[in-house]
MIDOSE-1310 file (N, C-alpha, C; in nm, 2 decimals, decimal comma, always signed):
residues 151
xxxx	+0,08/-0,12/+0,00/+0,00/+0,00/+0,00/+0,09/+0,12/+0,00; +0,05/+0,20/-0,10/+0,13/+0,34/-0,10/+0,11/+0,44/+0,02; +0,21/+0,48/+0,03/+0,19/+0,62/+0,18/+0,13/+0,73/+0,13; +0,04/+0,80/+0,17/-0,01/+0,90/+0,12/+0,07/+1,04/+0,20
xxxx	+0,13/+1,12/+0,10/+0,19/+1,24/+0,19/+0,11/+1,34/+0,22; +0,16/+1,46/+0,28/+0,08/+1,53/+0,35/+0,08/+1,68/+0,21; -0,03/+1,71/+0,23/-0,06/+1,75/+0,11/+0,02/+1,91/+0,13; +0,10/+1,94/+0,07/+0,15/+2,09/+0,13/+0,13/+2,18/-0,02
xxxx	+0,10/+2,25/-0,02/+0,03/+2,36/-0,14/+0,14/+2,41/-0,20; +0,14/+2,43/-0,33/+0,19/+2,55/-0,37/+0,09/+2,64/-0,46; +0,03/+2,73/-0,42/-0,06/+2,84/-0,48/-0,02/+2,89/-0,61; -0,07/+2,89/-0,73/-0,05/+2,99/-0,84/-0,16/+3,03/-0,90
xxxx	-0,16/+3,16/-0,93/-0,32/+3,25/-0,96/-0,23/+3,31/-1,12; -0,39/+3,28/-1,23/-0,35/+3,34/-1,31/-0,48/+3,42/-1,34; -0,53/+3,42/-1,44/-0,65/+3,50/-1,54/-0,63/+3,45/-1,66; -0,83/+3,39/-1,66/-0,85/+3,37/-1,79/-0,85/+3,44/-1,94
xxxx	-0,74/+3,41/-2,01/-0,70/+3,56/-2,09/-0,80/+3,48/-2,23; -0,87/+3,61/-2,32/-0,99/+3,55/-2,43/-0,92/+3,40/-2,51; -0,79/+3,43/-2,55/-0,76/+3,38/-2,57/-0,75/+3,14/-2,60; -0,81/+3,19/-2,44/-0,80/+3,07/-2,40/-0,98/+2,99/-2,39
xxxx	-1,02/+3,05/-2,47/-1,13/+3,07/-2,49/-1,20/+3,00/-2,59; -1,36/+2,91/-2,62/-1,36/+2,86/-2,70/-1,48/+2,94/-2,80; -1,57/+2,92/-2,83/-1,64/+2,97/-2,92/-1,75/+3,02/-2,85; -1,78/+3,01/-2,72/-1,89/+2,95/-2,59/-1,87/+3,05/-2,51
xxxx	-1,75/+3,09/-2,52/-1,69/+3,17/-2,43/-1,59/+3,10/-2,32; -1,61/+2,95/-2,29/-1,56/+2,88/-2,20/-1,43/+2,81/-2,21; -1,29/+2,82/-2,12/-1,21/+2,80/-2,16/-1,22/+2,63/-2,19; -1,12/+2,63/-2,29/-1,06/+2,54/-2,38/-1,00/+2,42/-2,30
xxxx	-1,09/+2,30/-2,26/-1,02/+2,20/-2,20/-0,85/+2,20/-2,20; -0,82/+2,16/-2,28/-0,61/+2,14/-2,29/-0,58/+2,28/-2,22; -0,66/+2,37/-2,22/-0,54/+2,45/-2,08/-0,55/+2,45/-1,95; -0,65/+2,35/-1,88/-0,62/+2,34/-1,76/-0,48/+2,25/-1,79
xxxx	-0,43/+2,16/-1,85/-0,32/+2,08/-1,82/-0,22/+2,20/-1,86; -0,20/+2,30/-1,91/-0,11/+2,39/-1,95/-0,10/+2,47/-1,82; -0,22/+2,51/-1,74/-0,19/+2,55/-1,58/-0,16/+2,46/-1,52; -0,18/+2,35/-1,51/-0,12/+2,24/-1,45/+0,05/+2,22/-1,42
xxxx	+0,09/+2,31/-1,60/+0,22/+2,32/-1,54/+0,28/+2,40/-1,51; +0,19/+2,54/-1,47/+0,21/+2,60/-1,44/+0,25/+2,63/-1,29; +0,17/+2,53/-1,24/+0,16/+2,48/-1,13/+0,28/+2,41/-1,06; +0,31/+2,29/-1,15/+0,44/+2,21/-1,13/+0,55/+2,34/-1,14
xxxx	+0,61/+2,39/-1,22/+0,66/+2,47/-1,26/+0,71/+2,60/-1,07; +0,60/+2,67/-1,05/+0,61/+2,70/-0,94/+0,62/+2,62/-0,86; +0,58/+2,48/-0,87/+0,63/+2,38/-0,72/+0,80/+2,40/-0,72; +0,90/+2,38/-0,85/+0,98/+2,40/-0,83/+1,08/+2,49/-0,77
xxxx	+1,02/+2,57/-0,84/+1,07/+2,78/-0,79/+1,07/+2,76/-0,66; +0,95/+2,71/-0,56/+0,95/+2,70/-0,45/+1,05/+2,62/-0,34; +1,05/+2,53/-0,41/+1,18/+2,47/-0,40/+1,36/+2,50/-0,39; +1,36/+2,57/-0,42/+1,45/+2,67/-0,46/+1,54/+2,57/-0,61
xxxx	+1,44/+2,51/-0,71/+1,50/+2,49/-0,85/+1,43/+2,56/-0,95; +1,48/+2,53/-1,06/+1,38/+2,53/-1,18/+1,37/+2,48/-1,28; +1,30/+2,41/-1,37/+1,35/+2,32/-1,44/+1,52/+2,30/-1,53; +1,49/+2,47/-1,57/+1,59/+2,48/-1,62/+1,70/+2,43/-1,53
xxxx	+1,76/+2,46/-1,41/+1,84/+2,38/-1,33/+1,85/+2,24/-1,40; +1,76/+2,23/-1,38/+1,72/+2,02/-1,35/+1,79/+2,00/-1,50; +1,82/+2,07/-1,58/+1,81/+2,02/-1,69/+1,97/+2,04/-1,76; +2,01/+2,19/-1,68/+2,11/+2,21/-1,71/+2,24/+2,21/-1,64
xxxx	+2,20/+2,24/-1,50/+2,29/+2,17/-1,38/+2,33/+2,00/-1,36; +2,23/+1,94/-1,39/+2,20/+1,78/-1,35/+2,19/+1,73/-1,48; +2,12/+1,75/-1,64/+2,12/+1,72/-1,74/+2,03/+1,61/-1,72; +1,95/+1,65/-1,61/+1,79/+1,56/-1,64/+1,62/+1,59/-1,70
xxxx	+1,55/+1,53/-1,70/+1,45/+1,60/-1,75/+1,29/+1,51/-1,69; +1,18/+1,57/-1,69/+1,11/+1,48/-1,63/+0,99/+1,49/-1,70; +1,00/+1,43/-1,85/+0,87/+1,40/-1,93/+0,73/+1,31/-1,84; +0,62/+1,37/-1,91/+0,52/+1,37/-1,90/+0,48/+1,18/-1,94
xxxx	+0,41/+1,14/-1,79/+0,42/+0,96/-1,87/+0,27/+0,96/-1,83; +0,19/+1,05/-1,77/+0,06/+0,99/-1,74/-0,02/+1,13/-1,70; -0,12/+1,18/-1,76/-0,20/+1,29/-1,69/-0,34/+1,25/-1,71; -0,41/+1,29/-1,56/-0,54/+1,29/-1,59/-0,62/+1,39/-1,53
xxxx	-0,73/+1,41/-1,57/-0,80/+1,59/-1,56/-0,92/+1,52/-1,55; -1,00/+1,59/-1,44/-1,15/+1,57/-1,43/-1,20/+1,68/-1,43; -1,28/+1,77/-1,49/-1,36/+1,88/-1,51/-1,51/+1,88/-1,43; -1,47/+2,01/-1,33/-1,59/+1,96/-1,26/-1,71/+2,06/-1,30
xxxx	-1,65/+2,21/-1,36/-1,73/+2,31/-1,36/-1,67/+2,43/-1,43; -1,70/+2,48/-1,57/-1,64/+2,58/-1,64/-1,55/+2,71/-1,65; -1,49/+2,71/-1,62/-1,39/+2,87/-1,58/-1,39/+2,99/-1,74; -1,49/+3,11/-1,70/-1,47/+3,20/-1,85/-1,36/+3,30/-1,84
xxxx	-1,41/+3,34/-1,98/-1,27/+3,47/-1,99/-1,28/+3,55/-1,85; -1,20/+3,60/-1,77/-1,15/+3,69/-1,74/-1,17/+3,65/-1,57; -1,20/+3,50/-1,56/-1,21/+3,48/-1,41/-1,07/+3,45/-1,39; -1,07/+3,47/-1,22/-0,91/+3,47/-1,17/-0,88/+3,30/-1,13
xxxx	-0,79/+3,26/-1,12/-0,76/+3,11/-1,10/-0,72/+3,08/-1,02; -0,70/+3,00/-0,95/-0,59/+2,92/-0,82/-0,56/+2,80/-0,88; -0,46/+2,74/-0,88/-0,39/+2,62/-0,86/-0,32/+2,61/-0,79; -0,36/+2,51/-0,76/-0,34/+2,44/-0,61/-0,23/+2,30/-0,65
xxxx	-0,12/+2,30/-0,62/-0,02/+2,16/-0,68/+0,01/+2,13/-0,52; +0,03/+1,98/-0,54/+0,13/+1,92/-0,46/+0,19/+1,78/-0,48; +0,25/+1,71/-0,39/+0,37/+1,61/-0,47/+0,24/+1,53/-0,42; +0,20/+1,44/-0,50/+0,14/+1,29/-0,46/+0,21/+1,19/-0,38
xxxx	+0,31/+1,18/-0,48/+0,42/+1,04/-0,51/+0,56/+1,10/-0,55; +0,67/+1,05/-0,47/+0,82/+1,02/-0,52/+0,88/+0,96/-0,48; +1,02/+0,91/-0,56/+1,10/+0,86/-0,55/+1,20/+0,89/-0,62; +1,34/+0,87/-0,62/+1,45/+0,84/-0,74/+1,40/+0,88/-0,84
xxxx	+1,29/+0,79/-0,92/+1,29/+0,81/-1,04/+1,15/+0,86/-1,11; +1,05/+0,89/-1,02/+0,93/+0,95/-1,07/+0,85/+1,07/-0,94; +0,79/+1,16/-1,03/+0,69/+1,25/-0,91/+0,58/+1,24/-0,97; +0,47/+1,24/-0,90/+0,37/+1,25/-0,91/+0,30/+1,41/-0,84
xxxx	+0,27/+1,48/-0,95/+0,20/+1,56/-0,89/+0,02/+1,59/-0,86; -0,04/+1,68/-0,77/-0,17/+1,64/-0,76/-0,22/+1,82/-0,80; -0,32/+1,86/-0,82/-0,38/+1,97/-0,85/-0,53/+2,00/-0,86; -0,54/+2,09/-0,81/-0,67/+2,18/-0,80/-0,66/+2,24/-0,83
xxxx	-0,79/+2,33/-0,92/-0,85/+2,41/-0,94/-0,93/+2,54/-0,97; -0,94/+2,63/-0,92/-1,06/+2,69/-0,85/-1,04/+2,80/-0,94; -1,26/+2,89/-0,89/-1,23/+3,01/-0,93/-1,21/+3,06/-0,78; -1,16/+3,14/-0,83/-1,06/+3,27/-0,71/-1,20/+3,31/-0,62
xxxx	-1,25/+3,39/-0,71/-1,40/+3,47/-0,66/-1,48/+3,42/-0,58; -1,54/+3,29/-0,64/-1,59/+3,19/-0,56/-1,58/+3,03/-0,46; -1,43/+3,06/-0,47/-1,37/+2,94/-0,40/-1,44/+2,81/-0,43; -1,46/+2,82/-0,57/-1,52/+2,72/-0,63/-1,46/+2,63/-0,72
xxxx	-1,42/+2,48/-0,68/-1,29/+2,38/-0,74/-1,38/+2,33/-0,88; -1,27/+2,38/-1,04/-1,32/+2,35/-1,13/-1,25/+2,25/-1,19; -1,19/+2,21/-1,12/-1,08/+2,07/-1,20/-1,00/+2,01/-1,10; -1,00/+1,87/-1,08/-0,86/+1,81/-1,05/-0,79/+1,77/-1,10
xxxx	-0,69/+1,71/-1,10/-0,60/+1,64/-1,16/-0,47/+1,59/-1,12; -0,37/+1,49/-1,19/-0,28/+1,45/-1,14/-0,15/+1,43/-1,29; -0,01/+1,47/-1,22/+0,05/+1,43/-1,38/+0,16/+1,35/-1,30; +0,18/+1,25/-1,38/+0,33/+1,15/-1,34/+0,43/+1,18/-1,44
xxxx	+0,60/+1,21/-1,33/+0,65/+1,26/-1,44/+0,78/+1,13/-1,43; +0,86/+1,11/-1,54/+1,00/+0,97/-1,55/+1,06/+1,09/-1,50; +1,22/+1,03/-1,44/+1,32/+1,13/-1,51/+1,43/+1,02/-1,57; +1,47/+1,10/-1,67/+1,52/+1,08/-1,77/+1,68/+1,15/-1,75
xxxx	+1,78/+1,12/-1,86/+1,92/+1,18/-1,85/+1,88/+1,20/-2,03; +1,97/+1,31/-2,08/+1,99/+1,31/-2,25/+1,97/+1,27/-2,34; +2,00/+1,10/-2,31/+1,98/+0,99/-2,39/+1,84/+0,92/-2,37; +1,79/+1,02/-2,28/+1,60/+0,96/-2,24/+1,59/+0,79/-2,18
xxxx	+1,72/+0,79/-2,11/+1,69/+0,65/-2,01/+1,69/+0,71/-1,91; +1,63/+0,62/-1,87/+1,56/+0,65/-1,71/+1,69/+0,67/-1,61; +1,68/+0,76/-1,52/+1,78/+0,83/-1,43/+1,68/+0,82/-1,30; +1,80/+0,94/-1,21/+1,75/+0,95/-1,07/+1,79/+1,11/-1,04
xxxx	+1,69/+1,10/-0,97/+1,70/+1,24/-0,91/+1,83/+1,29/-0,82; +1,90/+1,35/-0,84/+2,05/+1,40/-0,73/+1,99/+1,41/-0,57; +2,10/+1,34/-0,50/+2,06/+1,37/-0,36/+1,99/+1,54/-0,30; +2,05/+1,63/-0,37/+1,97/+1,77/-0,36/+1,87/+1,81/-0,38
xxxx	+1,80/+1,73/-0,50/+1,66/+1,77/-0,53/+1,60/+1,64/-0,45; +1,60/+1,54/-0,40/+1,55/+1,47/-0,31/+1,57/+1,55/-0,18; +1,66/+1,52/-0,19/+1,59/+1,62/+0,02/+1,51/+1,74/-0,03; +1,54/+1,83/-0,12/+1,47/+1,93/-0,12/+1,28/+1,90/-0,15
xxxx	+1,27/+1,80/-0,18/+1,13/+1,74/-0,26/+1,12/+1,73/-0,08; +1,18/+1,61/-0,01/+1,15/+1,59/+0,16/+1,13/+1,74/+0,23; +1,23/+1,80/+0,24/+1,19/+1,93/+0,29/+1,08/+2,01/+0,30; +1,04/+2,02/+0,18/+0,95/+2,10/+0,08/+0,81/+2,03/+0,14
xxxx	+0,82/+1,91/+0,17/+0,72/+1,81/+0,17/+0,66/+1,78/+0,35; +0,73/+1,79/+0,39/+0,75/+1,73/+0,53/+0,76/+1,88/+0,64; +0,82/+2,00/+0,58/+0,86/+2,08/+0,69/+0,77/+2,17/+0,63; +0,66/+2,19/+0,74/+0,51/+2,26/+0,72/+0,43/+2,31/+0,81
xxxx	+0,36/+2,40/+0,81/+0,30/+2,43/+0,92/+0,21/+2,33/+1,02; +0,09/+2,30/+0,84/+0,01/+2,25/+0,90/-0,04/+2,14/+0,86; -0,09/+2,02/+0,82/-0,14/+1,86/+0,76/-0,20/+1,94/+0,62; -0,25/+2,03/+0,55/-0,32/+2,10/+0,46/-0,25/+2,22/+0,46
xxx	-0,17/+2,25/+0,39/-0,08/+2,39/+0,41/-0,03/+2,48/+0,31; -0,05/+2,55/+0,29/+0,10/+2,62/+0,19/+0,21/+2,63/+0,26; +0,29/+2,56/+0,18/+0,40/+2,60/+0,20/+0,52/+2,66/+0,25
């Protein structure tokens, strides 16, 4: 049985720009997964990496091997956003991350979802994460206020 960790937040707010928008006015399924990594993306920052690091310090990378998105309730142009990330699952050689949703205004959750990521070296075989981005994933993970937290 897998251990379930303690869910520690990383907050990112954007705005529905028209753009992202379908004919309906309502945004465009495939960009919740593009805030999604938006989301990942600031888990890193917070961390104190960033991909680029990971990529160009370590010469790893951590492709996309599984995402899934439940849509619970529409987001239009020009509402404000929350995503909500945190690590599911890790080890050595994969993260899983988890995500929420919301509109801002009405603290109302319009999507979950989850992405699993490999890591990889240059040659796209599977690698491991460096002792530093592991503790910092534990850190990040573990040293928190509260069982439901940011950060």
């Amino acid at each position: 049985m897998e251990k379930t960790l303690p869910q520690c937040f990383v907050d990112s707010f954007l705005r529905v720009r028209y753009a992202e928008t379908d004919s309906m006015g309502i945004v465009y399924h495939t960009n919740y997964l593009v805030w999604m990594e938006v989301g990942r993306t600031d888990y890193f920052r917070q961390m104190g990496f960033t991909y680029r690091d990971l990529e160009n310090q370590y010469k790893l990378f951590t492709p996309l091997i599984e995402v899934n998105c439940r849509y619970l309730a529409p987001a239009v142009y020009d509402d404000e956003i929350l995503v909500r990330t945190y690590v599911k699952q890790f080890n050595r050689r994969l993260v899983r991350f988890g995500y929420e949703i919301y509109r801002v205004n009405e603290n109302y959750k319009l999507c979950e979802g989850e992405s699993a990521h490999l890591v990889v070296d240059r040659e796209r075989k599977r690698s491991s994460f460096p002792e530093k981005v592991l503790s910092a994933f534990q850190k990040h993970i573990y040293n928190r206020k509260d069982e439901a937290s940011e950060c």
